[in-house]
FIMI-463617 format. One line per field, with one value per residue: residue in one letter; x, z, y of N, C-alpha, C in turn; residue number from 1. Coordinates in nm, 2 decimals. Layout:
// residues N
residuo = (A,...) $
nX = (X,...) $
nZ = (Z,...) $
nY = (Y,...) $
caX = (X,...) $
caZ = (Z,...) $
caY = (Y,...) $
cX = (X,...) $
cZ = (Z,...) $
cY = (Y,...) $
num = (NUM,...) $
END
This chain:
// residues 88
residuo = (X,X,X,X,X,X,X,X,X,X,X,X,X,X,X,X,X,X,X,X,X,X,X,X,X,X,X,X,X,X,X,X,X,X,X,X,X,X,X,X,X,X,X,X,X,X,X,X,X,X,X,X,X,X,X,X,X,X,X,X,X,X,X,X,X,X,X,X,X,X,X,X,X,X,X,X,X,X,X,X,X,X,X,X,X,X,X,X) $
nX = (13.36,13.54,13.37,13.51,13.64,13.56,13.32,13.14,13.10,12.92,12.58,12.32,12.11,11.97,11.87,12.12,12.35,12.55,12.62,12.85,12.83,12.92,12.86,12.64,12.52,12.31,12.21,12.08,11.86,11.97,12.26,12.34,12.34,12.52,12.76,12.77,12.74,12.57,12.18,11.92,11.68,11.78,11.85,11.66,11.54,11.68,11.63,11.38,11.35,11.46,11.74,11.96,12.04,11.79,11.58,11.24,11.16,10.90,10.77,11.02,11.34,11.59,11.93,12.15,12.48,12.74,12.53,12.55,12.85,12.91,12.78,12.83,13.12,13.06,12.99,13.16,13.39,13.26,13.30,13.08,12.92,12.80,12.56,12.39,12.48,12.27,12.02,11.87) $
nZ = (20.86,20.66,20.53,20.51,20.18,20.12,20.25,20.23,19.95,19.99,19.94,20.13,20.02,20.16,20.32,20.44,20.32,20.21,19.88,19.63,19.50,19.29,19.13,19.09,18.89,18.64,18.30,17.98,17.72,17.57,17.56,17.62,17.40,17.23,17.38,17.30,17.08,16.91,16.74,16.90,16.86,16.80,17.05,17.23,17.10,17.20,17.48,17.49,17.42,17.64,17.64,17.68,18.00,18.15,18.25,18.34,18.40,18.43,18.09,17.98,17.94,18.13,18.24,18.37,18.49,18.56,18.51,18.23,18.14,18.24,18.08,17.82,17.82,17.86,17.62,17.40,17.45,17.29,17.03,16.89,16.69,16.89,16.78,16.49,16.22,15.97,16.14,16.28) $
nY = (-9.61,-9.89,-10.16,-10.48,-10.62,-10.88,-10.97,-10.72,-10.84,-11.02,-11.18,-11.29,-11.56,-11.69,-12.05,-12.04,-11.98,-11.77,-11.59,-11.47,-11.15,-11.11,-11.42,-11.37,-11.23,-11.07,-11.19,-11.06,-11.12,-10.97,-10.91,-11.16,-11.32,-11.12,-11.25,-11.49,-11.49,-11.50,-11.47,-11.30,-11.40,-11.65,-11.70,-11.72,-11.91,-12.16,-12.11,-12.14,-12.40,-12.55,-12.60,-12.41,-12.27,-12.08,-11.85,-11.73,-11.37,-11.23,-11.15,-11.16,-11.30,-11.43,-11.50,-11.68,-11.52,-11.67,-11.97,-11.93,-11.90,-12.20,-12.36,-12.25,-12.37,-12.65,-12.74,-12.70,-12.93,-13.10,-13.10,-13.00,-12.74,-12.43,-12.35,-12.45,-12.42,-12.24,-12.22,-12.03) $
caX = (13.41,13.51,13.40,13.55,13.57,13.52,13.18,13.06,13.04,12.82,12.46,12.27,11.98,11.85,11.94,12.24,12.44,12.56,12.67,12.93,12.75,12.94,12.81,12.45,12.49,12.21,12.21,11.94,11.93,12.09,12.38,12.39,12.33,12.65,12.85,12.73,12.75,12.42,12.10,11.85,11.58,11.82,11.90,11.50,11.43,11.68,11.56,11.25,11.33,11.53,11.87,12.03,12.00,11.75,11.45,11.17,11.09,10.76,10.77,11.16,11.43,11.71,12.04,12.25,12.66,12.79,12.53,12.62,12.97,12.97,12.72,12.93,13.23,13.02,12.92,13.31,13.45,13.19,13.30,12.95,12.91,12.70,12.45,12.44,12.43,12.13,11.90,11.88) $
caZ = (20.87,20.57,20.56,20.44,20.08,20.08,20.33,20.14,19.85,20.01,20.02,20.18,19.94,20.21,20.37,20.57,20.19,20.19,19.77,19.63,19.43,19.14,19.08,19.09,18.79,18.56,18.19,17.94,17.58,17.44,17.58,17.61,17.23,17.22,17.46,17.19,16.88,16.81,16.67,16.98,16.84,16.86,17.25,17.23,17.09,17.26,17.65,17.49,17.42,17.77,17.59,17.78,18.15,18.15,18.35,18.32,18.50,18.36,17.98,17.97,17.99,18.22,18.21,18.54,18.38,18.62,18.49,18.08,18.16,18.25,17.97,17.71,17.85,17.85,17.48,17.34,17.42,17.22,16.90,16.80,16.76,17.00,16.72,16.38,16.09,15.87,16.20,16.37) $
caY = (-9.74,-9.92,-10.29,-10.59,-10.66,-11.02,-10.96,-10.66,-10.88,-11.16,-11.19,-11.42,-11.58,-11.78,-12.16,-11.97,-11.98,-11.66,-11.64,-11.37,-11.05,-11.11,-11.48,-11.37,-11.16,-11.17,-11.13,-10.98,-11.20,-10.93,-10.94,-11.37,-11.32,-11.08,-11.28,-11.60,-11.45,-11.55,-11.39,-11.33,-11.52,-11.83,-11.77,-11.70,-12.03,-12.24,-12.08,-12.18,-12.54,-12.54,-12.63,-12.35,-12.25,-11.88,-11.83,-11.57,-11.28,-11.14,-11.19,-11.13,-11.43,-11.37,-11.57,-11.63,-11.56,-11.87,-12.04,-11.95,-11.95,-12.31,-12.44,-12.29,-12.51,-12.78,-12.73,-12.70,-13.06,-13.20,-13.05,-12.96,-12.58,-12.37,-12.29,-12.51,-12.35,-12.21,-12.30,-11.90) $
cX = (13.40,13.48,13.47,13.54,13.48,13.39,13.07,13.00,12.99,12.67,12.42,12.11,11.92,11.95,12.09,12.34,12.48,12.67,12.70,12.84,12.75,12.86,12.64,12.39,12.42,12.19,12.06,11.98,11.97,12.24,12.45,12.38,12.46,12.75,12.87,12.78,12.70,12.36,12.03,11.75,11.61,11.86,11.78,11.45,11.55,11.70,11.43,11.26,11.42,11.72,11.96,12.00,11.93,11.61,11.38,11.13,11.01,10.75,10.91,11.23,11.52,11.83,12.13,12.42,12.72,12.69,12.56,12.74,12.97,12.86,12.78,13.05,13.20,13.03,13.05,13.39,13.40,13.18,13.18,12.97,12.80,12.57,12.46,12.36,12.30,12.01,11.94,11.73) $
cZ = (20.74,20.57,20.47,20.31,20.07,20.19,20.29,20.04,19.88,20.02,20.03,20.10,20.00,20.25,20.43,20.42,20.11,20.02,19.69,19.49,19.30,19.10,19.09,18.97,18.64,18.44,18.09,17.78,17.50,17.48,17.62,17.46,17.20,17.24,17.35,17.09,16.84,16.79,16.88,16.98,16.80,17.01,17.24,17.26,17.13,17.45,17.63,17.50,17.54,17.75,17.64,17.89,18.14,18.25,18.32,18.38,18.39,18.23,17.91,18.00,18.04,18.20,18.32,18.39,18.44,18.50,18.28,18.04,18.13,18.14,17.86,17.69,17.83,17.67,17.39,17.32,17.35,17.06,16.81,16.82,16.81,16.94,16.58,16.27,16.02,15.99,16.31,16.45) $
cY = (-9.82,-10.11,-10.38,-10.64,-10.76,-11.00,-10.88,-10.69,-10.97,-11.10,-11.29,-11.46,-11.69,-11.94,-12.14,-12.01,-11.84,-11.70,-11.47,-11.29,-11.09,-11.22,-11.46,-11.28,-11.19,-11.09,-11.10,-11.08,-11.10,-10.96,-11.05,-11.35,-11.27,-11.17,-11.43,-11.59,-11.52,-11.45,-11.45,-11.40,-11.67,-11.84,-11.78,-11.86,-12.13,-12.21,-12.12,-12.34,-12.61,-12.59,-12.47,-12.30,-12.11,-11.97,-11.69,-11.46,-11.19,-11.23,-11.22,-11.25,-11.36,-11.52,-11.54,-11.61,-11.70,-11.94,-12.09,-12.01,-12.14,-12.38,-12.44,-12.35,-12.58,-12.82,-12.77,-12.87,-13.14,-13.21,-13.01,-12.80,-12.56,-12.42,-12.36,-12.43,-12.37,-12.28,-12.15,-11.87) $
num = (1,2,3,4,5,6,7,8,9,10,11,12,13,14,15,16,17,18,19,20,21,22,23,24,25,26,27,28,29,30,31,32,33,34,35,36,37,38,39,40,41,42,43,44,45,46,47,48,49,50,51,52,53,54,55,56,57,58,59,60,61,62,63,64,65,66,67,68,69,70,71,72,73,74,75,76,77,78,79,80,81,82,83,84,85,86,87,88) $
END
């Protein structure tokens, strides 16, 4: 029996808000650093100074993609870039 895509891809993380696989996808600072085109020890040190959305598990920062995604939109209309030069 094959089920439902759109059901297959839900899980439920609790308060009956069942929330689709894909948005729960969780990045590693290398690959928010790639996705950036920064240096890792600038996503480092602004997950440290909380100026972008990450969270830690263990010693390791993690990075939702929803929540990158929509910070680096945020970041764009303001004409400033992401990461200002000679500060990595």
């Amino acid at each position: 029996m094959q089920m439902d895509k759109t059901w297959a891809n839900l899980v439920d993380i609790g308060e009956g808000n069942p929330v689709m696989v894909r948005d729960l996808e969780v990045f590693n600072i290398t690959e928010v650093a790639a996705f950036l085109g920064a240096h890792e020890q600038t996503v480092r040190r602004l997950a440290r100074r909380g100026v972008i959305p990450a969270f830690k598990v263990g010693k390791d920062w993690r990075f939702r993609k929803e929540a990158i995604l929509r910070w680096s939109e945020e970041q764009q209309p303001s004409g400033r870039p992401l990461l200002r030069a000679g500060h990595r």
